[in-house]
Structure formats: structure tokens, C-alpha cells
C-alpha positions as CSV (number, residue, x, y, z in Angstrom):
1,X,12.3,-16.8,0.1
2,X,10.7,-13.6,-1.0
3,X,8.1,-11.9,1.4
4,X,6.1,-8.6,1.8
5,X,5.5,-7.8,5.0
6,X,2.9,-5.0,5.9
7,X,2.4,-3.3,9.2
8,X,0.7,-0.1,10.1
9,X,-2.8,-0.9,10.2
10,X,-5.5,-0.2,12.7
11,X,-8.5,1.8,14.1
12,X,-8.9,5.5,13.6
13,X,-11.7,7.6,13.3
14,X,-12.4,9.4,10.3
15,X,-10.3,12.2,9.6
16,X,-6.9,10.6,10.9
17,X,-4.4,9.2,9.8
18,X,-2.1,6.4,9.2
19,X,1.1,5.0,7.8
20,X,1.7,2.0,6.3
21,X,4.6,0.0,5.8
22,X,5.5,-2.9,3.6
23,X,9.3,-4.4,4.5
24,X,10.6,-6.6,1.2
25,X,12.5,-9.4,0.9
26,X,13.8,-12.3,-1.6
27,X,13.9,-10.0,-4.5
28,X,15.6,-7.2,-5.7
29,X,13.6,-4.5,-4.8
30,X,14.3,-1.8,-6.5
31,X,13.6,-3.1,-9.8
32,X,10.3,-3.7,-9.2
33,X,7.2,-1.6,-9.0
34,X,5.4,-1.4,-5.9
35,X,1.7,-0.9,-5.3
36,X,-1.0,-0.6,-2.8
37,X,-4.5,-2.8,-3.0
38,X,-6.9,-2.9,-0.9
39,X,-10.0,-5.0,-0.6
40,X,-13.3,-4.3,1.4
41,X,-15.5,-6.7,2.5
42,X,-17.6,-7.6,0.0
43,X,-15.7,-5.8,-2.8
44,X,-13.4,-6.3,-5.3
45,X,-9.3,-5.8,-4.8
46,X,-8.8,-2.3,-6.1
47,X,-5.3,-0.9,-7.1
48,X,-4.9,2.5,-4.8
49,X,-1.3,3.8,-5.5
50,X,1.5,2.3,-7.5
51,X,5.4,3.5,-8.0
52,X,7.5,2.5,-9.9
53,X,11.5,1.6,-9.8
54,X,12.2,5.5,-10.2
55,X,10.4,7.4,-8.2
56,X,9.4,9.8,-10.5
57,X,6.3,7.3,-11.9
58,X,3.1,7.5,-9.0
59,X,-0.4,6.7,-9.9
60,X,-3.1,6.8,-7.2
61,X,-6.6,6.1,-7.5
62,X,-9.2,9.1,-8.0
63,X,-10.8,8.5,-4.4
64,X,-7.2,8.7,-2.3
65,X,-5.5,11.7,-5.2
66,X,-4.6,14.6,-2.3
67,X,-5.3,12.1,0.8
68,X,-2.6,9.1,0.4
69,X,0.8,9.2,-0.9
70,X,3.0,6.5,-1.8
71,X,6.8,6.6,-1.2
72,X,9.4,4.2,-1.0
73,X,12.8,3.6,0.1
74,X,15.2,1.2,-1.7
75,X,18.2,1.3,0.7
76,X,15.4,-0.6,3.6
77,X,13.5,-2.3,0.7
78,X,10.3,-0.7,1.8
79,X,7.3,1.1,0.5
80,X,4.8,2.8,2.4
81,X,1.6,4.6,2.6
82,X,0.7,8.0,4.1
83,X,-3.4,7.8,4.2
84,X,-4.5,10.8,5.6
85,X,-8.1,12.5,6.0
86,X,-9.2,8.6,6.4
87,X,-13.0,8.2,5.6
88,X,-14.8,5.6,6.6
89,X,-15.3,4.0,2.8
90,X,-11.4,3.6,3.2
91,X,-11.9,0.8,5.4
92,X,-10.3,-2.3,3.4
93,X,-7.6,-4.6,4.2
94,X,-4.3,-2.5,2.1
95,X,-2.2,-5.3,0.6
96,X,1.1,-4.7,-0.9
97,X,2.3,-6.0,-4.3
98,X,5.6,-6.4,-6.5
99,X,5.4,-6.6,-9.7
100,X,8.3,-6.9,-12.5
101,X,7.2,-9.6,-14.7
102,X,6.4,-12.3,-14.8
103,X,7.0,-12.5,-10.9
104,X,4.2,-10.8,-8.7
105,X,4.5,-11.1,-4.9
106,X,1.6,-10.6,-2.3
107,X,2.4,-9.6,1.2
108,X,-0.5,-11.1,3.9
109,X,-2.6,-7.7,4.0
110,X,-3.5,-5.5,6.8
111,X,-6.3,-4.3,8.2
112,X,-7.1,-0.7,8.8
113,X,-10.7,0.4,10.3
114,X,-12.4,4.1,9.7
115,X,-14.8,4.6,12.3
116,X,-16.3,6.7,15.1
């Protein structure tokens, strides 16, 4: 049974930061990209940093480039988020995605919360 599992979410105040974690299972993980989403209320799921099976290929969205970085590790079929410098507008619930087509797994989202 494949599932994403995230983790790491929470409440900081702006300038903070946080790690997330996504744990993988079901599927062989390292031939599949991985990406961060996130979706704040009201908005639209936006993409905010991919990689892809080798490490060298990372794309971020312009408003986290120099604030998040996306890594993963393949041996604990995980991926994760450094999101530093949080700012408020960063407040979303960050999903985690595979994708190697035509398969695309969700994990359940987590919430994290920029505020003072």
C-alpha cells in the first residue's frame, strides 16, 4: 500500500524555522520525483520545490529561492523541507507528492502556521 507521510508542521513566528518530513512507502522511491505543495486557505495548490530521482535536478518556486531547500534521502525513502526565514504568507498546509508517471501519490498534508 503506498503512502506519504508528512510530519514537521507547526506554529512559529515569522522569521523561524522549520523542517519537514515526508516518510514513503509502497513504491520505489528513488525513481520518483519528489515535490513540495502547499495550499492556503482560500488559494490554489502551488508547487514550492521539486527534486528529482538524482539529486542534482531542484526547482523551487520564486517566493521560497534562498529560504527553503529541498533534500532527500533514498536509503530512509524520505524527502524533506528546510523552510527558513518563515513569513507569514508561508502559512499553507505543505503536501508532499510522487510523481513518475502515470502514478502520482499524495501524502495527507500538514499544517504549518507563521504568526506572531
Amino acid at each position: 500500500q503506498v503512502q506519504l507521510v508528512e510530519s514537521g508542521g507547526g506554529l512559529v513566528q515569522p522569521g523561524e524555522s522549520l523542517r519537514l518530513s515526508c516518510v514513503a512507502s509502497g513504491f520505489t522511491f528513488s525513481r520518483y520525483i519528489m515535490r513540495w505543495y502547499r495550499q492556503g486557505l482560500g488559494k490554489e495548490r502551488e508547487l514550492v520545490a521539486g527534486m528529482g530521482n538524482s539529486a542534482g535536478s531542484v526547482n523551487y518556486a520564486d517566493s521560497v529561492k534562498g529560504r527553503f531547500t529541498i533534500s532527500r534521502d533514498n536509503a530512509k525513502n524520505t524527502v524533506y523541507l528546510q523552510m527558513n526565514s518563515l513569513k507569514p504568507e508561508d502559512t499553507a498546509v505543505y503536501y508532499c507528492n510522487a510523481y513518475a508517471w502515470p502514478n502520482s501519490y499524495w501524502g495527507q498534508g500538514t499544517q504549518v502556521t507563521v504568526s506572531s
